[in-house]
mmCIF file of the N, C-alpha and C atoms, coordinates in Angstrom:
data_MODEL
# 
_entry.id   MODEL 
# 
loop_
_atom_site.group_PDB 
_atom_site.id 
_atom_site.type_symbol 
_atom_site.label_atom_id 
_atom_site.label_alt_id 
_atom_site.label_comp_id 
_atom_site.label_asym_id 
_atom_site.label_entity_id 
_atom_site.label_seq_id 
_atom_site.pdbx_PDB_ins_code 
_atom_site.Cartn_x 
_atom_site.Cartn_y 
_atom_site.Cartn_z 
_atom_site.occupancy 
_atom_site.B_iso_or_equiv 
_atom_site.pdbx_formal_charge 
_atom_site.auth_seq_id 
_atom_site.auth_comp_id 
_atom_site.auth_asym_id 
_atom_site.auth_atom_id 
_atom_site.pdbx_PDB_model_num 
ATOM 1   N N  . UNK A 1 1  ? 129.513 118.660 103.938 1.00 0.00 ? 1  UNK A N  1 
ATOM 2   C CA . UNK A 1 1  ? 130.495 117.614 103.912 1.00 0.00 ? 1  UNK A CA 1 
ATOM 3   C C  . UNK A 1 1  ? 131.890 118.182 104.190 1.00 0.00 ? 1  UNK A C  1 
ATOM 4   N N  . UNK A 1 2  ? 132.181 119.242 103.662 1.00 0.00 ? 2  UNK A N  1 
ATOM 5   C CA . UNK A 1 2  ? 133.541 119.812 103.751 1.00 0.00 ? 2  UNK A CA 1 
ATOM 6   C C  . UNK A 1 2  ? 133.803 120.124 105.310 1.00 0.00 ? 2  UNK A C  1 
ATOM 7   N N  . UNK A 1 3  ? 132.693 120.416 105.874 1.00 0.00 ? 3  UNK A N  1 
ATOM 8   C CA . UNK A 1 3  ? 132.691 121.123 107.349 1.00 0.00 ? 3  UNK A CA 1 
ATOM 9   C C  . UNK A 1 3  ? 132.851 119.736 108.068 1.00 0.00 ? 3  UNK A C  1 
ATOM 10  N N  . UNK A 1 4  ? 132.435 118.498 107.882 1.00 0.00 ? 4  UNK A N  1 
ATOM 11  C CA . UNK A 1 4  ? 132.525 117.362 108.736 1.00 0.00 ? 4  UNK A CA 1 
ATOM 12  C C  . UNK A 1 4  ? 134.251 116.820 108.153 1.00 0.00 ? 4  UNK A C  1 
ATOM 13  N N  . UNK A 1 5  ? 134.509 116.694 107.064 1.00 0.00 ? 5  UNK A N  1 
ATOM 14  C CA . UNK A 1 5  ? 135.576 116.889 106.774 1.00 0.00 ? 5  UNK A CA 1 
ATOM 15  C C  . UNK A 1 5  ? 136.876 117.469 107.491 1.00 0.00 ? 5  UNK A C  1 
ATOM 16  N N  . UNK A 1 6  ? 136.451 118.937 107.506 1.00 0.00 ? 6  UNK A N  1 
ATOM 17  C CA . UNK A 1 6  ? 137.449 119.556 108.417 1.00 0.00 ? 6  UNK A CA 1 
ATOM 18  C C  . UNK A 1 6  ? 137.814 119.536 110.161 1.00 0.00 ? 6  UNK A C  1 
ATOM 19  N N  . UNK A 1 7  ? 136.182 118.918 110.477 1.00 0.00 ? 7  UNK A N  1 
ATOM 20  C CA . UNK A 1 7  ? 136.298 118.827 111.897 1.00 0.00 ? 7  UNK A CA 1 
ATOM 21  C C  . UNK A 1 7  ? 136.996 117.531 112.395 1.00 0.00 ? 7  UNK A C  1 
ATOM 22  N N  . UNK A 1 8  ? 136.876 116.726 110.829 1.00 0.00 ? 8  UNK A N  1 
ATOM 23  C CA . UNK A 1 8  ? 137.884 115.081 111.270 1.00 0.00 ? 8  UNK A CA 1 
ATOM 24  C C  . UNK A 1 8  ? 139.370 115.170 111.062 1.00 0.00 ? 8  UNK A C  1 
ATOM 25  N N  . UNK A 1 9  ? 139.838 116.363 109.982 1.00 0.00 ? 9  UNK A N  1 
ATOM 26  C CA . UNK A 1 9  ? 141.033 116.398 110.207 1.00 0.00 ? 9  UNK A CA 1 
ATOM 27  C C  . UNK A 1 9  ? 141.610 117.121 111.287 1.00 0.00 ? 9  UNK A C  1 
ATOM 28  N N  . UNK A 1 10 ? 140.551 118.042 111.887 1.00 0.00 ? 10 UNK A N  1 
ATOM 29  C CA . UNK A 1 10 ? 141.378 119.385 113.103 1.00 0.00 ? 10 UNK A CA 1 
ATOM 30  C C  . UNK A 1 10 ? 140.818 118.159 114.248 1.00 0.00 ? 10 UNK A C  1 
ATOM 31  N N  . UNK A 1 11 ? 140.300 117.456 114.313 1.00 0.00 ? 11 UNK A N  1 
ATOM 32  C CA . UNK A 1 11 ? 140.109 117.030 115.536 1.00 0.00 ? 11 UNK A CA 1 
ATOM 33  C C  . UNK A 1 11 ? 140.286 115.572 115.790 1.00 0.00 ? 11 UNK A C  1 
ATOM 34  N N  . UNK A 1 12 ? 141.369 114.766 115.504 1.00 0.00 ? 12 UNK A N  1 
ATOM 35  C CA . UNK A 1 12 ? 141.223 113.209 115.515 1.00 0.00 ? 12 UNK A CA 1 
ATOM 36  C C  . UNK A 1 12 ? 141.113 113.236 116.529 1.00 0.00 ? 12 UNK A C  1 
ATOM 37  N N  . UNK A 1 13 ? 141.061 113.225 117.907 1.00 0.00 ? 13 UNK A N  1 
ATOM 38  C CA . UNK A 1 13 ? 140.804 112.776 118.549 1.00 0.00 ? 13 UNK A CA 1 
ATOM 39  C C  . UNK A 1 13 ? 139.103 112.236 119.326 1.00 0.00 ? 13 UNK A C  1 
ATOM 40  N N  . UNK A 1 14 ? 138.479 113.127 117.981 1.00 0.00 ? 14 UNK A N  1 
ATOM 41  C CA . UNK A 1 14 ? 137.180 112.526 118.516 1.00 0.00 ? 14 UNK A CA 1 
ATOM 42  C C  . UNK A 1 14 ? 136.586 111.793 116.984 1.00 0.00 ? 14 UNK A C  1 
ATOM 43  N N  . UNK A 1 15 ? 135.848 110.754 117.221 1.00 0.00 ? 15 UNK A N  1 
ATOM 44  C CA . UNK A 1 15 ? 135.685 109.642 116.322 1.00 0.00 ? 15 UNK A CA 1 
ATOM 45  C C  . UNK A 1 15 ? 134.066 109.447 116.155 1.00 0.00 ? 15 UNK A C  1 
ATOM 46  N N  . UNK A 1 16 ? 133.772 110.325 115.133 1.00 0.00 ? 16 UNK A N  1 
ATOM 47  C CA . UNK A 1 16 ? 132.234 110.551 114.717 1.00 0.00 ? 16 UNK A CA 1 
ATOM 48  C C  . UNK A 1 16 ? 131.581 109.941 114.461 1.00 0.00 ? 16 UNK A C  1 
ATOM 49  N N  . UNK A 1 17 ? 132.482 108.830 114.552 1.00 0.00 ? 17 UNK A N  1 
ATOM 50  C CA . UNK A 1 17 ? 131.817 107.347 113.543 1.00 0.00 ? 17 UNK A CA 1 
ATOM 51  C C  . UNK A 1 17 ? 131.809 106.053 114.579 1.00 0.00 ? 17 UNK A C  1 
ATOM 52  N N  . UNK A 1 18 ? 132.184 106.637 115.523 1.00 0.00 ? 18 UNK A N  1 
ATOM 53  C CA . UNK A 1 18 ? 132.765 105.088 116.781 1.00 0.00 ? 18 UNK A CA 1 
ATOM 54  C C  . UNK A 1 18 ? 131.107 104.191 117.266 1.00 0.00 ? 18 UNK A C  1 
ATOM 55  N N  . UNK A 1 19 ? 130.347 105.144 117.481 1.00 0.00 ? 19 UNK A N  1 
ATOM 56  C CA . UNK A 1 19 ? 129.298 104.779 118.357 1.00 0.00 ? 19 UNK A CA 1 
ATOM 57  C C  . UNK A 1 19 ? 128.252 104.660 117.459 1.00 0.00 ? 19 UNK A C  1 
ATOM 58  N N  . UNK A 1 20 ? 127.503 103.301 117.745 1.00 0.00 ? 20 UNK A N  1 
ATOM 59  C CA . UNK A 1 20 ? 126.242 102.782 116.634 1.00 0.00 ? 20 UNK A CA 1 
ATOM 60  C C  . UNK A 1 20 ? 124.853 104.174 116.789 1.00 0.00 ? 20 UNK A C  1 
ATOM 61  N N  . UNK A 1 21 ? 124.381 104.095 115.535 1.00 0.00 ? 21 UNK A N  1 
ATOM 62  C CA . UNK A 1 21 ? 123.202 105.485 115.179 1.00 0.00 ? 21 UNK A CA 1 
ATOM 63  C C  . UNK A 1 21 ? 123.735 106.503 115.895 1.00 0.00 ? 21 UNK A C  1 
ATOM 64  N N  . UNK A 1 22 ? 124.869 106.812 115.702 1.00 0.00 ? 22 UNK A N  1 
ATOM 65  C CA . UNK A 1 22 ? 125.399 108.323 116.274 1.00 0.00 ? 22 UNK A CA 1 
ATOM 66  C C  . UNK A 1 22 ? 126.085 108.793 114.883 1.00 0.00 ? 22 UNK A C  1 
ATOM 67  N N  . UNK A 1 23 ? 125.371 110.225 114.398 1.00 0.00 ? 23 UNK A N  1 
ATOM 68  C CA . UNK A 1 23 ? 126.768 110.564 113.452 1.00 0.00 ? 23 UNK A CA 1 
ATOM 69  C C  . UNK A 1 23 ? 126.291 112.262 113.475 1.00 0.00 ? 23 UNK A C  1 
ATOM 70  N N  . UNK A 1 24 ? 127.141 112.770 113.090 1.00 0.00 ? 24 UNK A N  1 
ATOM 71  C CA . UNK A 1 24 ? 127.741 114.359 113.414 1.00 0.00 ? 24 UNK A CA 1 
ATOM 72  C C  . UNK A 1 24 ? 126.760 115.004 112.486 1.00 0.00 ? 24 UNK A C  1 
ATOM 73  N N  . UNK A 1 25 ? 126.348 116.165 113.291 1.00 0.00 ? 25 UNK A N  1 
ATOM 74  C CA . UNK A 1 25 ? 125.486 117.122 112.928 1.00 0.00 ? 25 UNK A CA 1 
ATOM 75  C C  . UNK A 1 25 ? 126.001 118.374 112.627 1.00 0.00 ? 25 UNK A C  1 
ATOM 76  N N  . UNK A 1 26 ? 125.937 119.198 111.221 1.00 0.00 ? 26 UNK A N  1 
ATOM 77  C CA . UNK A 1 26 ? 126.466 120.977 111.485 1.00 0.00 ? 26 UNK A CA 1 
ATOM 78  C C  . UNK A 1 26 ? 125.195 121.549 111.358 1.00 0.00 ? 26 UNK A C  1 
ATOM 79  N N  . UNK A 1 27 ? 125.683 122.722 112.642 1.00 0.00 ? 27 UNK A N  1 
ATOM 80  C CA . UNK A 1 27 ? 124.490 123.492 112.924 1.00 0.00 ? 27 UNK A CA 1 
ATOM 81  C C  . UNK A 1 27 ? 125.748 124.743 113.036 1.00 0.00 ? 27 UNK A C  1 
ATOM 82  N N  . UNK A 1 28 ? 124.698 125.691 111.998 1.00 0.00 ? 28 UNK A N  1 
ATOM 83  C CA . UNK A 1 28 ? 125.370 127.000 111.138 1.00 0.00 ? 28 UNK A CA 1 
ATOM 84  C C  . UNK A 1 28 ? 125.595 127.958 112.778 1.00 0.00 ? 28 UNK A C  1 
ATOM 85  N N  . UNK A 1 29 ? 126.932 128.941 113.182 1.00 0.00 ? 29 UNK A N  1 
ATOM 86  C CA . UNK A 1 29 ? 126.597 129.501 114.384 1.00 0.00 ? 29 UNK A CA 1 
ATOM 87  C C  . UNK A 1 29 ? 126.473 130.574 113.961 1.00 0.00 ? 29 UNK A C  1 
ATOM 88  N N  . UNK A 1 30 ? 125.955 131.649 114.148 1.00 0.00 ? 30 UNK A N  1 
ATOM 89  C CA . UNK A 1 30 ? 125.600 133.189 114.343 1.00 0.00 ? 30 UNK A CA 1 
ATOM 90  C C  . UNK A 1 30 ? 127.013 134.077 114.658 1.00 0.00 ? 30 UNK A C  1 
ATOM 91  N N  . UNK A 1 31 ? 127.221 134.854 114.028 1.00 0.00 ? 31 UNK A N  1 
ATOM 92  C CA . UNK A 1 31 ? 128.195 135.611 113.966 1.00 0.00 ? 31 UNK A CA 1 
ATOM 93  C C  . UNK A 1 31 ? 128.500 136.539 113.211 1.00 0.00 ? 31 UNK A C  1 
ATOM 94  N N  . UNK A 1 32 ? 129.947 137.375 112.803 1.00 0.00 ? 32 UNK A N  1 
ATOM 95  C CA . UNK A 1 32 ? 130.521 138.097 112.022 1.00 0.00 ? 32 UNK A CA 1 
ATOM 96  C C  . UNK A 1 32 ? 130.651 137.237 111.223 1.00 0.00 ? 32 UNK A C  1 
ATOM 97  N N  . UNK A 1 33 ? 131.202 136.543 111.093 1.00 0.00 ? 33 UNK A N  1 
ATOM 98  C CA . UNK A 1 33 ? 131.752 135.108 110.301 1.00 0.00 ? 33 UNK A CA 1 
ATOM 99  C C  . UNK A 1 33 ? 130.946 134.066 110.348 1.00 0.00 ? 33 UNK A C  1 
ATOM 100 N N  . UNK A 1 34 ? 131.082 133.525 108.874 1.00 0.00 ? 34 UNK A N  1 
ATOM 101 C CA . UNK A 1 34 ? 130.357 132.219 108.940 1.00 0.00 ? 34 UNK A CA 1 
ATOM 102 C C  . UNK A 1 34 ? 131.473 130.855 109.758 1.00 0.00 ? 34 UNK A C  1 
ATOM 103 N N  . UNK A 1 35 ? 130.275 130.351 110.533 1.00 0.00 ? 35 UNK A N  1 
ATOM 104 C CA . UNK A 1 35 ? 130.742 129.600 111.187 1.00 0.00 ? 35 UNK A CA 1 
ATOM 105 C C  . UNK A 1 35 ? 130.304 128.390 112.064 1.00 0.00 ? 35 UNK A C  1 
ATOM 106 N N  . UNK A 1 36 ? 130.838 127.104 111.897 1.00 0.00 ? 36 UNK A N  1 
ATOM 107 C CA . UNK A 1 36 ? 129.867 125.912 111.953 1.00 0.00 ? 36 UNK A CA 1 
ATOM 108 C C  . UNK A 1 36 ? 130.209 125.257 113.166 1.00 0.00 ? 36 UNK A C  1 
ATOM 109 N N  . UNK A 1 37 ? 129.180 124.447 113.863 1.00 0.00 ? 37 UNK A N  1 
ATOM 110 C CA . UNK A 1 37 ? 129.706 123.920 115.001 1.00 0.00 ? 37 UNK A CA 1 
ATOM 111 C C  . UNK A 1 37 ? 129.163 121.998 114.774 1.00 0.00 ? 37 UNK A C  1 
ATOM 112 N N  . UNK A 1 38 ? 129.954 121.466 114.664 1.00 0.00 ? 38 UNK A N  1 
ATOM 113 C CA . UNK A 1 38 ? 129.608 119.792 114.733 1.00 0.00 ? 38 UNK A CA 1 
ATOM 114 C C  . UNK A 1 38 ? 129.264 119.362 116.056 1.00 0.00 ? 38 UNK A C  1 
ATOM 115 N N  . UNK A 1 39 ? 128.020 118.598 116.213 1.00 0.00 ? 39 UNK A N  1 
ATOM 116 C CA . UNK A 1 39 ? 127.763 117.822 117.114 1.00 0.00 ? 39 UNK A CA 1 
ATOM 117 C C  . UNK A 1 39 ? 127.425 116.364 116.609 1.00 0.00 ? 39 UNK A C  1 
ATOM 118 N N  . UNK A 1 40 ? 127.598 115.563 117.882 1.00 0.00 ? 40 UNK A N  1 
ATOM 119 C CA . UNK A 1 40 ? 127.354 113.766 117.257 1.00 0.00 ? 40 UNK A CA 1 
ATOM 120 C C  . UNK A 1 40 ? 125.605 113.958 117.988 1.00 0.00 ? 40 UNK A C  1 
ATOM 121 N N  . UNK A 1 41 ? 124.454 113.027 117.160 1.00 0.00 ? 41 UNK A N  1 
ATOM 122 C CA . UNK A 1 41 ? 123.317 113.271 117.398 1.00 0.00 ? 41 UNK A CA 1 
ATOM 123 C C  . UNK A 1 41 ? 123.189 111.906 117.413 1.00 0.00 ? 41 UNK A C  1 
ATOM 124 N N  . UNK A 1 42 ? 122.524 111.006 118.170 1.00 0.00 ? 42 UNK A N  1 
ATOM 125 C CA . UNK A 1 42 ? 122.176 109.815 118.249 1.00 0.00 ? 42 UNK A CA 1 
ATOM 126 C C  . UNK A 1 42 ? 120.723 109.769 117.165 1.00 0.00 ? 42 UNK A C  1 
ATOM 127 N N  . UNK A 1 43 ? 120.355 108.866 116.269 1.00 0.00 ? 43 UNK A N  1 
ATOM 128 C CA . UNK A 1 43 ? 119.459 108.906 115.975 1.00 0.00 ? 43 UNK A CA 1 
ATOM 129 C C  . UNK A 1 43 ? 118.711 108.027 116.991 1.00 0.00 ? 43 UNK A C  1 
ATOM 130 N N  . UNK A 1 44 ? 117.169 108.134 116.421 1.00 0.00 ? 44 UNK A N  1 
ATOM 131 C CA . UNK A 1 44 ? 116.510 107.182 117.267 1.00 0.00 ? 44 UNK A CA 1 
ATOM 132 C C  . UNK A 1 44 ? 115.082 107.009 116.217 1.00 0.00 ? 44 UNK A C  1 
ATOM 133 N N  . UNK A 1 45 ? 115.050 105.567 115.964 1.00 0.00 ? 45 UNK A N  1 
ATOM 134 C CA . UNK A 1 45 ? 114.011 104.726 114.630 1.00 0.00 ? 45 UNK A CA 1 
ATOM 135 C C  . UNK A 1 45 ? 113.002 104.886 115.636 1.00 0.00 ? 45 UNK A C  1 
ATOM 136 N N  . UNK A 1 46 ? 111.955 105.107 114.142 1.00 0.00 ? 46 UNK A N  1 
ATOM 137 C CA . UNK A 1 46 ? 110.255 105.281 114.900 1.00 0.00 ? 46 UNK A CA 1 
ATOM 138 C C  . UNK A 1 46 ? 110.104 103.721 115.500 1.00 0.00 ? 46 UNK A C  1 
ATOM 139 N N  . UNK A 1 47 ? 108.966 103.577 116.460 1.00 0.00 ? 47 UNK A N  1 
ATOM 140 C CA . UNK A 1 47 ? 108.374 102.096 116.706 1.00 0.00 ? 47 UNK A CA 1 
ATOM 141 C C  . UNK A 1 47 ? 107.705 101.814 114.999 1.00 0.00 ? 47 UNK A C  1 
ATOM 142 N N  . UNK A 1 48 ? 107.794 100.317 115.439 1.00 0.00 ? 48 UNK A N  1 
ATOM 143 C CA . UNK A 1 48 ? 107.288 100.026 114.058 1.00 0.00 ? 48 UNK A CA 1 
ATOM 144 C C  . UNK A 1 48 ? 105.659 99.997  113.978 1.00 0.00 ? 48 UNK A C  1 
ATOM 145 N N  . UNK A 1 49 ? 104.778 100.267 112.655 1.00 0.00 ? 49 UNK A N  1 
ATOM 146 C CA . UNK A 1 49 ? 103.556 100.106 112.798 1.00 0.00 ? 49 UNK A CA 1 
ATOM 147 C C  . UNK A 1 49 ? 102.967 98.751  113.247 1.00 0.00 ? 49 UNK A C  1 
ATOM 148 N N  . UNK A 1 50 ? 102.093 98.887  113.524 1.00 0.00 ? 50 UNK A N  1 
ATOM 149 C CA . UNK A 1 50 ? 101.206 97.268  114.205 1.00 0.00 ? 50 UNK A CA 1 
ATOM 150 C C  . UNK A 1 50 ? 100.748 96.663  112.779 1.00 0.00 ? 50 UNK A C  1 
ATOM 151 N N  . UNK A 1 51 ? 101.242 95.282  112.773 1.00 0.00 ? 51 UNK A N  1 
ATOM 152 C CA . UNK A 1 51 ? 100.811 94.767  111.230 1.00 0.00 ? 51 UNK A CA 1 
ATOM 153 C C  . UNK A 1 51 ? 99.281  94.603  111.770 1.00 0.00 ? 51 UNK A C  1 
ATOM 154 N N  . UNK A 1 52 ? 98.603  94.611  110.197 1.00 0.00 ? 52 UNK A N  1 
ATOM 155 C CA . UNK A 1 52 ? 97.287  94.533  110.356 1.00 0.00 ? 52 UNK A CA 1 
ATOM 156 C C  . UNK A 1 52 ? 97.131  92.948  109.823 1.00 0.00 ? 52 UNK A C  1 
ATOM 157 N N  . UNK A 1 53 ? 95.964  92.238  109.794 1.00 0.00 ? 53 UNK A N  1 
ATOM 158 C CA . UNK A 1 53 ? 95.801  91.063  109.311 1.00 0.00 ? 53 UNK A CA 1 
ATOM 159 C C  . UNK A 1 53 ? 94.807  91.653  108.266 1.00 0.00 ? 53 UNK A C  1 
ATOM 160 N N  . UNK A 1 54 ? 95.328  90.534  107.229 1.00 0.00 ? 54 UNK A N  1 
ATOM 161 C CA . UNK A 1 54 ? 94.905  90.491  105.606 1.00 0.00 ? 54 UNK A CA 1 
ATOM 162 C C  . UNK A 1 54 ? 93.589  89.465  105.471 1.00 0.00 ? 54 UNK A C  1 
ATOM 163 N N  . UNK A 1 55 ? 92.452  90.021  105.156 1.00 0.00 ? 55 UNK A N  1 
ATOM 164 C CA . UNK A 1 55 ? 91.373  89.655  105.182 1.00 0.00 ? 55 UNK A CA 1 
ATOM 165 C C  . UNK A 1 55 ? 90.846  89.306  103.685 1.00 0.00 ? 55 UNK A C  1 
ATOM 166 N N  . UNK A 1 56 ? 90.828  87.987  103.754 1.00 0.00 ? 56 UNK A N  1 
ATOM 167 C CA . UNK A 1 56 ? 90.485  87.327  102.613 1.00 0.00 ? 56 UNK A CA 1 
ATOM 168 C C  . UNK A 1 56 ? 89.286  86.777  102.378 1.00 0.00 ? 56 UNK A C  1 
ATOM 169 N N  . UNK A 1 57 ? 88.788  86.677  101.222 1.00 0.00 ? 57 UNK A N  1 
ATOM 170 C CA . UNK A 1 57 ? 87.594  85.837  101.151 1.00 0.00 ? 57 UNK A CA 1 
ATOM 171 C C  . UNK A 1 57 ? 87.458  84.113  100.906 1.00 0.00 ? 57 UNK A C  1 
ATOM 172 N N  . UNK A 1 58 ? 86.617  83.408  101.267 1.00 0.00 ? 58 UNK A N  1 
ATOM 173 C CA . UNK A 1 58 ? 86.731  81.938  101.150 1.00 0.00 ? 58 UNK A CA 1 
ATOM 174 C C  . UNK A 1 58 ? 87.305  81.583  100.040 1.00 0.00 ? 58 UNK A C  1 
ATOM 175 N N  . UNK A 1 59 ? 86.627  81.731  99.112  1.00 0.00 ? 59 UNK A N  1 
ATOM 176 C CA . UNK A 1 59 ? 87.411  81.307  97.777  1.00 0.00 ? 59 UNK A CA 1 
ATOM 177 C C  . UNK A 1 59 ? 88.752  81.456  98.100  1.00 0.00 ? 59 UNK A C  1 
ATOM 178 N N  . UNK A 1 60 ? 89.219  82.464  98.125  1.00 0.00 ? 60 UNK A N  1 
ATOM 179 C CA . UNK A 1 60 ? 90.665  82.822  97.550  1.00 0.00 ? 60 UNK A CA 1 
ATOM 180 C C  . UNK A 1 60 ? 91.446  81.837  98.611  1.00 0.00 ? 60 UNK A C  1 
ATOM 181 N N  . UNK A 1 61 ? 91.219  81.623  99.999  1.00 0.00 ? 61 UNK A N  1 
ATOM 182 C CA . UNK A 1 61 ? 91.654  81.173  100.736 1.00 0.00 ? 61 UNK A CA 1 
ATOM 183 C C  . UNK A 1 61 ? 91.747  79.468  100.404 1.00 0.00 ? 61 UNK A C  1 
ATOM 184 N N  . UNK A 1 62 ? 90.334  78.959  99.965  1.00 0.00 ? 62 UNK A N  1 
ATOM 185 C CA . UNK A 1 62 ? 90.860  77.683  99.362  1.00 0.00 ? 62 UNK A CA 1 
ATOM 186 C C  . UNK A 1 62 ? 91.675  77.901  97.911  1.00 0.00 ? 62 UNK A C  1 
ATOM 187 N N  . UNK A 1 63 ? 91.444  78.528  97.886  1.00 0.00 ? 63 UNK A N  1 
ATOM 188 C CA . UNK A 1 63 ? 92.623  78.613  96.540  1.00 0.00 ? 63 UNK A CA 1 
ATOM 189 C C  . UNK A 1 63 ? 94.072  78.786  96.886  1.00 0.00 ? 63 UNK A C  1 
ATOM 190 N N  . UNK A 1 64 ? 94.017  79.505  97.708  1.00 0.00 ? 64 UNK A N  1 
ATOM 191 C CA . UNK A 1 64 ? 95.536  79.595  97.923  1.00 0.00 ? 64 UNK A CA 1 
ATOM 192 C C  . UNK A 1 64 ? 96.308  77.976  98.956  1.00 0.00 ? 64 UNK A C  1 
ATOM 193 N N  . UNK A 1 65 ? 95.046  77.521  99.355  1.00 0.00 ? 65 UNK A N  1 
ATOM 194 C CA . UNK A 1 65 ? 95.654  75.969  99.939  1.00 0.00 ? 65 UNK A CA 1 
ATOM 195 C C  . UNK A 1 65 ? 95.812  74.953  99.205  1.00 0.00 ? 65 UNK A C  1 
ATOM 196 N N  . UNK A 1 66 ? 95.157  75.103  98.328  1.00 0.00 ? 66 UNK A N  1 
ATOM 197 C CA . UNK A 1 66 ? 95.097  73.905  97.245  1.00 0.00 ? 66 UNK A CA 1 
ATOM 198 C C  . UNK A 1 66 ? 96.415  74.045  96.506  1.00 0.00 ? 66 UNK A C  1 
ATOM 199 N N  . UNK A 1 67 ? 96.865  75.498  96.390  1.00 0.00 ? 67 UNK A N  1 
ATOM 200 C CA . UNK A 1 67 ? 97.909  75.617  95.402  1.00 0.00 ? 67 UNK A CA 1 
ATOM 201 C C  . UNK A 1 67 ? 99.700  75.559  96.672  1.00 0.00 ? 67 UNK A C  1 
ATOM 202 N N  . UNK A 1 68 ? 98.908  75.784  98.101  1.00 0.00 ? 68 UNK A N  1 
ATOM 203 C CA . UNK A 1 68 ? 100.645 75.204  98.792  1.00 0.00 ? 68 UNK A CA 1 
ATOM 204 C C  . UNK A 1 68 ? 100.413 73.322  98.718  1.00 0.00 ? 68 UNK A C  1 
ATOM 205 N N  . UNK A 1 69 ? 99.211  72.818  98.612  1.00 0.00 ? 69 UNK A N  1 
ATOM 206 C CA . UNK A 1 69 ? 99.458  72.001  98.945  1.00 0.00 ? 69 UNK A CA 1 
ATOM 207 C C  . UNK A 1 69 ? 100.339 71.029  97.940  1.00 0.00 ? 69 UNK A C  1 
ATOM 208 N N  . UNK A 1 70 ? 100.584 71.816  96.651  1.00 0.00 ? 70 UNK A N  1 
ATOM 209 C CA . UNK A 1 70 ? 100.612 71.091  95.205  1.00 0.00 ? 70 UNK A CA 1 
ATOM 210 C C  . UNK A 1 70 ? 102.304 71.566  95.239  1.00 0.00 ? 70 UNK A C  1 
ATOM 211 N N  . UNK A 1 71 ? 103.049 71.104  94.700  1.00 0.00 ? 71 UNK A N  1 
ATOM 212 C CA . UNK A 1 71 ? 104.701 71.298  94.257  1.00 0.00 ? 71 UNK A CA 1 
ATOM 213 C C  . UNK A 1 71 ? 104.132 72.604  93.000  1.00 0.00 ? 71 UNK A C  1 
ATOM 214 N N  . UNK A 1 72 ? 103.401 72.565  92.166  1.00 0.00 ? 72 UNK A N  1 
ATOM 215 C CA . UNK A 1 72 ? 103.570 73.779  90.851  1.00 0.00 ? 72 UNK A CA 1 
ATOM 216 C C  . UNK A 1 72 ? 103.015 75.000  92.132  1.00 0.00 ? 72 UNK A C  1 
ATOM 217 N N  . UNK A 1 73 ? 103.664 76.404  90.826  1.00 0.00 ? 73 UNK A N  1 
ATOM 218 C CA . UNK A 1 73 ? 102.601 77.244  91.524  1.00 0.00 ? 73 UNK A CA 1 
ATOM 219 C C  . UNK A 1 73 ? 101.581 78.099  91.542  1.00 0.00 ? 73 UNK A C  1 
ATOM 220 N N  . UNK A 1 74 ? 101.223 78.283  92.054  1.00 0.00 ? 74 UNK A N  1 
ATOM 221 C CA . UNK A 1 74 ? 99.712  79.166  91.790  1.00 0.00 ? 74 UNK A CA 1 
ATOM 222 C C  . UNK A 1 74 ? 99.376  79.394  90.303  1.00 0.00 ? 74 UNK A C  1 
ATOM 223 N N  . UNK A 1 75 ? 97.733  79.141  89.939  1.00 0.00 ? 75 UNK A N  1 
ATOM 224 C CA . UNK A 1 75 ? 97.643  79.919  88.743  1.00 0.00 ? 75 UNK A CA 1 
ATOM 225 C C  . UNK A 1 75 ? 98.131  78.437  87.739  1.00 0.00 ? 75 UNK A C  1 
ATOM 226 N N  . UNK A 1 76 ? 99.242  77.479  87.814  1.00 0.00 ? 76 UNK A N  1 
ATOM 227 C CA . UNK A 1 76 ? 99.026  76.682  86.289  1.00 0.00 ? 76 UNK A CA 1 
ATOM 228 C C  . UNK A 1 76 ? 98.365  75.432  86.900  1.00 0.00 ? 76 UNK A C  1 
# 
C-alpha cells in the first residue's frame, strides 16, 4: 500500500484508478536496493458457470404449485 501510495504522490499525472477493472500492480525489481515497479493490470472475470436445472420430484413439484397458487406460504 505504501508503494502505491508513493507512486500516486510522485506521479499525478497518471491516474490508477481512471479506467474500469484496471488497478495497479507492485512487482518487487531485482537489485542492490529494494525496489518496486507499479503497473495498471486490467483484470478480466471468469465466464460464468452454465446453470444446471434443479430436478425435482412430483410430489414436491405439486407442492410447490399449490403453495404459489395460495397468498400464505409454504408449509402453513
Amino acid at each position: 500500500m505504501i508503494v502505491i501510495c508513493a507512486a500516486v504522490a510522485s506521479r499525478e499525472s497518471v491516474k490508477f484508478w481512471e479506467l474500469d477493472d484496471t488497478y495497479p500492480m507492485v512487482a518487487r525489481v531485482e537489485g542492490a536496493e529494494p525496489r518496486y515497479q507499479v503497473d495498471l493490470v486490467k483484470t478480466i472475470l471468469p465466464a460464468e458457470p452454465p446453470i444446471t436445472p434443479v430436478r425435482m420430484e412430483e410430489e414436491r413439484k405439486r407442492l410447490c404449485a399449490s403453495c404459489a397458487a395460495r397468498t400464505m406460504p409454504c408449509g402453513e
